[in-house]
C-alpha positions in Angstrom: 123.9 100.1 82.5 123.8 103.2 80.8 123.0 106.7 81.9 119.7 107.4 80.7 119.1 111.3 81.9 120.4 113.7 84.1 118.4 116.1 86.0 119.3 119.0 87.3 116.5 122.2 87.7 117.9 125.4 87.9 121.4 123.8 88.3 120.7 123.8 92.2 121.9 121.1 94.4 120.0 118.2 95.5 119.8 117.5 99.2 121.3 114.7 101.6 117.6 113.4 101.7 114.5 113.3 100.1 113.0 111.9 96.6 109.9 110.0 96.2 107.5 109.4 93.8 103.5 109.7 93.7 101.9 106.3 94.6 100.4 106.8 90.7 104.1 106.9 89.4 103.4 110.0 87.4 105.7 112.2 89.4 108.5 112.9 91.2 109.4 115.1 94.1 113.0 115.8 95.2 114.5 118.6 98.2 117.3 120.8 97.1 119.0 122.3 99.6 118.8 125.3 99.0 115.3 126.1 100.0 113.4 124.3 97.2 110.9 121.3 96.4 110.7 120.5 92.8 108.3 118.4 91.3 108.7 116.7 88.2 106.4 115.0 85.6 107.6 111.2 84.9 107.1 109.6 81.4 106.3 106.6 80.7 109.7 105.4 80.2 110.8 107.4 83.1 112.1 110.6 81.8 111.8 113.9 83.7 110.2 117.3 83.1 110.5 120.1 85.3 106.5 120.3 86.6 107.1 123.2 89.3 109.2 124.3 92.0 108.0 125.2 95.3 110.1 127.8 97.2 109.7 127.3 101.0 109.3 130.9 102.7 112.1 133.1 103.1 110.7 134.5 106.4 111.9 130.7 107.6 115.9 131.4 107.0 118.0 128.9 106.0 116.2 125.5 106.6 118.7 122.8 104.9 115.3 121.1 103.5 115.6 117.2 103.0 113.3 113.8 103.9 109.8 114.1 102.6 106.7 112.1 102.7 103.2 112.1 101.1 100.2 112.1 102.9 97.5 109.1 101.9 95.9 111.1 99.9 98.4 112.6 98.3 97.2 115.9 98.7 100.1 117.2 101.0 103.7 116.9 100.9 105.5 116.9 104.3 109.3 118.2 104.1 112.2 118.1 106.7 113.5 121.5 107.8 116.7 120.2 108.9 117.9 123.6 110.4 114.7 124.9 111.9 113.9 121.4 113.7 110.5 121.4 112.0 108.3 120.0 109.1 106.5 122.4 106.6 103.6 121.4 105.2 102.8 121.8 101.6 99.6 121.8 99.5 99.7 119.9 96.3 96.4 121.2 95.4 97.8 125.2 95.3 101.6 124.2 96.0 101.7 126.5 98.9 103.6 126.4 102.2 100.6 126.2 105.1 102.4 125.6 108.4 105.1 124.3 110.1 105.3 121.9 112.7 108.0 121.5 115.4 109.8 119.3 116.1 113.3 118.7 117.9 116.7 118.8 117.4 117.9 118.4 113.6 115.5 116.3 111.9 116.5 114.5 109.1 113.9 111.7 107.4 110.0 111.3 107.7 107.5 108.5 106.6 103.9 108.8 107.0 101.4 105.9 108.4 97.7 106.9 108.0 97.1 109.5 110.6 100.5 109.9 111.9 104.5 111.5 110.5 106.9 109.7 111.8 110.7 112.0 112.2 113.8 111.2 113.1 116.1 114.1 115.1 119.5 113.5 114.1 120.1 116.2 117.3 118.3 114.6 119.5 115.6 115.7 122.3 115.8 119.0 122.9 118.1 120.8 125.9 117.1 121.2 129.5 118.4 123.5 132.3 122.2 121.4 133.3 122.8 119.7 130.2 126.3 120.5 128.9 125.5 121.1 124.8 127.3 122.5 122.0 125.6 124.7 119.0 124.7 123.1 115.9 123.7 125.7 113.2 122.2 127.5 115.8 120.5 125.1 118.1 122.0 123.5 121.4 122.3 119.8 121.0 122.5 117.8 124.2 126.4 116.3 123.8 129.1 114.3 125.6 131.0 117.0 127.2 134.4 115.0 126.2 133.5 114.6 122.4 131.1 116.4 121.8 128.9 113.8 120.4 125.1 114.3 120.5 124.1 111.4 123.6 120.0 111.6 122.5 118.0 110.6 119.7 114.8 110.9 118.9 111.4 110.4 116.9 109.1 112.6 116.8 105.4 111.2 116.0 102.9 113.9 114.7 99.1 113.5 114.4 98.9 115.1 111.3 94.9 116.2 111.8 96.4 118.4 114.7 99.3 119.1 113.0 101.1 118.8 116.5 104.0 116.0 118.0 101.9 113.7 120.3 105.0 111.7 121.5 108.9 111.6 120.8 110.2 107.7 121.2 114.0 107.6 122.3 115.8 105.6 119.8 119.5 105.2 119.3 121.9 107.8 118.4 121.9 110.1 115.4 119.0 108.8 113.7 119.0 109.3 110.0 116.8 107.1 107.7 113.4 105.9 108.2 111.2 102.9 106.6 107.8 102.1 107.1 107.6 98.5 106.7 104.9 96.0 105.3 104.6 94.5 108.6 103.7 97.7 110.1 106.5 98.2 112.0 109.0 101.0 111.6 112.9 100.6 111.5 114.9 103.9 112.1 119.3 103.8 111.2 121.3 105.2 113.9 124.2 106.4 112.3 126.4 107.2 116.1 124.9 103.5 117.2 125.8 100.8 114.6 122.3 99.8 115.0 118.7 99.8 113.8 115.3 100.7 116.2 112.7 98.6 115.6 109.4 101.0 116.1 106.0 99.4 116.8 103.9 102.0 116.1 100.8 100.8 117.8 102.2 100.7 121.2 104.7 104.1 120.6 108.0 102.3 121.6 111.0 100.3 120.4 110.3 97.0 120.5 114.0 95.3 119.1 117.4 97.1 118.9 119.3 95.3 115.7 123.4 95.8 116.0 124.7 96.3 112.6 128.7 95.4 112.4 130.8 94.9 109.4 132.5 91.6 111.4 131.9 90.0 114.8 133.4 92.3 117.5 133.9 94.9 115.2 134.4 98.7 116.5 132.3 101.8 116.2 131.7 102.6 112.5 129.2 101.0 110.2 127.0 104.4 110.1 124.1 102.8 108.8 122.6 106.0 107.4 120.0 104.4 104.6 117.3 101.0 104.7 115.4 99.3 102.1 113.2 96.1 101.5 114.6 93.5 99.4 111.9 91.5 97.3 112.6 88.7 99.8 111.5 90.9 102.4 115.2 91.1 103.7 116.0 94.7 105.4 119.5 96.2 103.8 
């Protein structure tokens, strides 16, 4: 129960997503938000050292970096670009930026599945001709014209040997967190929804919509914004 390090490169901030570890164990990557991806070296008994820190490109402005995800290979490290509603693509072999791919509105989380990213848009689809929106750092997110709420969400599924979106699934509102499960199914948090999007990858659509309330009848407000496994294969 004790505190057994404290990490903090450069002093910089961490990010509101984004840390995951090597399928070998023997490192770490994190987002901070201020443009970086470190990666660190883990010890056997689970320590930290500071391997490298990968700068994103300035030419891509201020990008509010956070969900990332390996490739199965673990050759390229895929990072959320909050702010420029794309994924940079980073290889772990020279720890270089090589491209970005697009995406829409304010992604936030990632997971990868053999061939294929998986990315939620906190913003939403992206804005036609006659939908009222309202700017978000920059970017016009479809909203309620009343609250001012964001009325899409979306994922965005890239083949990652195209590097290009092949489809973008309509989920619930605000997603935030996504897990790739053992099952093969993926389950996506909608924070504005109270609810959880079951994903079945295989046939590119939501196959179950799980309501997540603190109490029977309860209002608006759980924000589920985060998802793991138990070892009893429970969801949490």
């Amino acid at each position: 129960g004790t505190i057994k390090q404290q990490f903090s490169p450069a002093k910089a901030n961490a990010s509101y997503d984004g840390v995951i570890y090597s399928k070998d164990g023997t490192h770490l990557y994190f987002s901070q938000d201020n443009g970086n991806v470190v990666v660190a070296d883990v010890a056997t008994g689970g320590t930290l050292t500071l391997n490298t820190t990968i700068q994103l490109p300035a030419g891509l402005g201020t990008v509010n970096n956070g969900g990332l995800a390996l490739s199965d290979d673990g050759k390229a490290l895929y990072v959320v670009l909050n702010m420029a509603n794309s994924v940079a693509v980073i290889d772990l072999t020279t720890n270089q930026v090589t491209g970005t791919i697009p995406v829409q509105n304010a992604p936030a989380s990632i997971v990868v599945i053999g061939q294929f990213a998986y990315v939620t848009n906190q913003g939403g689809r992206t804005a036609q001709i006659g939908d009222f929106t309202v700017p978000s750092a920059g970017t016009a997110i479809v909203a309620d014209p009343a609250s001012a709420f964001s009325v899409t969400g979306t994922v965005s599924v890239i083949d990652l040997q195209t590097n290009a979106v092949v489809e973008n699934i309509h989920v619930g509102l605000q997603p935030t967190a996504i897990l790739a499960a053992a099952n093969g199914l993926i389950y996506v948090a909608n924070t504005n929804s109270d609810s959880i999007s079951v994903i079945d990858p295989s046939r590119g659509k939501v196959i179950n919509t799980l309501r997540i309330k603190v109490y029977p009848d309860a209002p608006l407000g759980s924000f589920p914004n985060g998802l793991a496994f138990t070892s009893r294969n429970e969801l949490v």
